[in-house]
N, C-alpha and C positions, 0 to 999 in steps of 0.2 A: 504494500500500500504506500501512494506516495504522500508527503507530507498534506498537498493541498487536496486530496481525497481526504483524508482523514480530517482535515481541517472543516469540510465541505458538512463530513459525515457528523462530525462533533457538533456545527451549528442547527442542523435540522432533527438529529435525533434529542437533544437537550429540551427541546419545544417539548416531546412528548412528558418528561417530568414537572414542566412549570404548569404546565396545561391539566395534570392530574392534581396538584396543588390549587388550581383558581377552580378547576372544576368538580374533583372528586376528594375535596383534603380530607372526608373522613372513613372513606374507602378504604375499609381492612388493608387491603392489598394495595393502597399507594406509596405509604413508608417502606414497604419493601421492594416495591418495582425501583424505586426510587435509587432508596441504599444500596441494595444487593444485585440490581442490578445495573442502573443507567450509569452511575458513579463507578460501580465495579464495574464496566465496559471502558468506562474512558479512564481508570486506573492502568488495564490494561496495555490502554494502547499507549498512553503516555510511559509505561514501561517499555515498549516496544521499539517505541521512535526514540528513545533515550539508549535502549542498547544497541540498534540499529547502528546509531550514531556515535557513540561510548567514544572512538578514538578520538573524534575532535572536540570531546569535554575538558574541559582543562577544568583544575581545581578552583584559579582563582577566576574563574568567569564570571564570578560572583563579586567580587571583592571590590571593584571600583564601577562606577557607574559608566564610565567608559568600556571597560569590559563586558558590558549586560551590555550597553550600544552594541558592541560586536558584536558578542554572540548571537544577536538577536538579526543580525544579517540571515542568519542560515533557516532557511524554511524550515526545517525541520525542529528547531529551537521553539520557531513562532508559533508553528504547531502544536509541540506538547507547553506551550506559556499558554496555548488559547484554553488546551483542553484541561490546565489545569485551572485557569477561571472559571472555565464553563463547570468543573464538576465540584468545585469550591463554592461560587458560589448556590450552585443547586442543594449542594447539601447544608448548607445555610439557610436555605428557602425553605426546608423540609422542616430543619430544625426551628424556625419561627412559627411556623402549622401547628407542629407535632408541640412546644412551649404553649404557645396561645390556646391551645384545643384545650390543655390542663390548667391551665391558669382564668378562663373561661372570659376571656377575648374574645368578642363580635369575631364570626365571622368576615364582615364586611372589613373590618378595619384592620386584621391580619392580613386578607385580598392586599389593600390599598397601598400594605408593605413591602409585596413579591413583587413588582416590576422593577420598584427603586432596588431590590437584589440582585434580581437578574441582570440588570443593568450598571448599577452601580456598586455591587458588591456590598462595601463597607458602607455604605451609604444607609441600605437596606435594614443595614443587623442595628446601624447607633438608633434607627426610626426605632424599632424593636427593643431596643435596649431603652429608649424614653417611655415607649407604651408599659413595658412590664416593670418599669419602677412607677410610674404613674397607677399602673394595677395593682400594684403591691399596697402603696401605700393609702388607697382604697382600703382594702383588704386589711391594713394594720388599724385604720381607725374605724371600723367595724367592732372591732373586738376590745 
């Protein structure tokens, strides 16, 4: 598989997990197609395109920001960086569902959260992280 297939494949089969989150979040079977699968597919592959690739990893490709510039020349790079957004922040998405559904979060106002993840990653979780202290502390002046 080449990097830009798999890149291709990462964007379009990802839809199917955000779309079981807006449309099916309490669907026995969503937190797992989810986890165990969608996440565990683009685990895979981003192990794959990493050892595909293995020789031209250098240790410090990380280390200066000019370094991640470079490395990030290589399609194959861009590929497992996209696919590890793409399953980061899905399982992000999951875990704000699967939080809210226990903590007993509006549906509607969990929805309202998953796109700014999908898209925005960190974005998505600090929204989530204000709702579930703002729920909380509901919740502490009840008692």
């Amino acid at each position: 598989m080449s990097a830009s297939s798999i890149f291709s494949f990462g964007n379009t089969f990802v839809l199917l997990g955000w779309l079981l989150l807006v449309i099916f979040p309490s669907w026995k079977y969503t937190q797992a197609i989810i986890l165990h699968g969608i996440v565990f597919i683009f685990s895979i592959l981003y192990v794959y395109i990493f050892f595909k690739d293995i020789g031209s990893f250098d240790v410090d490709s990380f280390s200066t920001l000019a370094n991640v510039k470079a490395l990030f020349q290589q399609d194959n790079a861009v590929a497992a960086g996209w696919l590890h957004y793409l399953a980061f922040d899905l399982f992000v998405g999951a875990y704000i569902v699967r939080v809210s559904q226990k903590m007993g979060v509006s549906r509607w106002l969990y929805t309202l959260l998953l796109p700014f993840t999908f898209m925005f990653g960190p974005v998505g979780y600090l929204m989530f992280f204000i709702v579930k202290i703002v729920k909380s502390k509901k919740i502490d002046d009840i008692h």
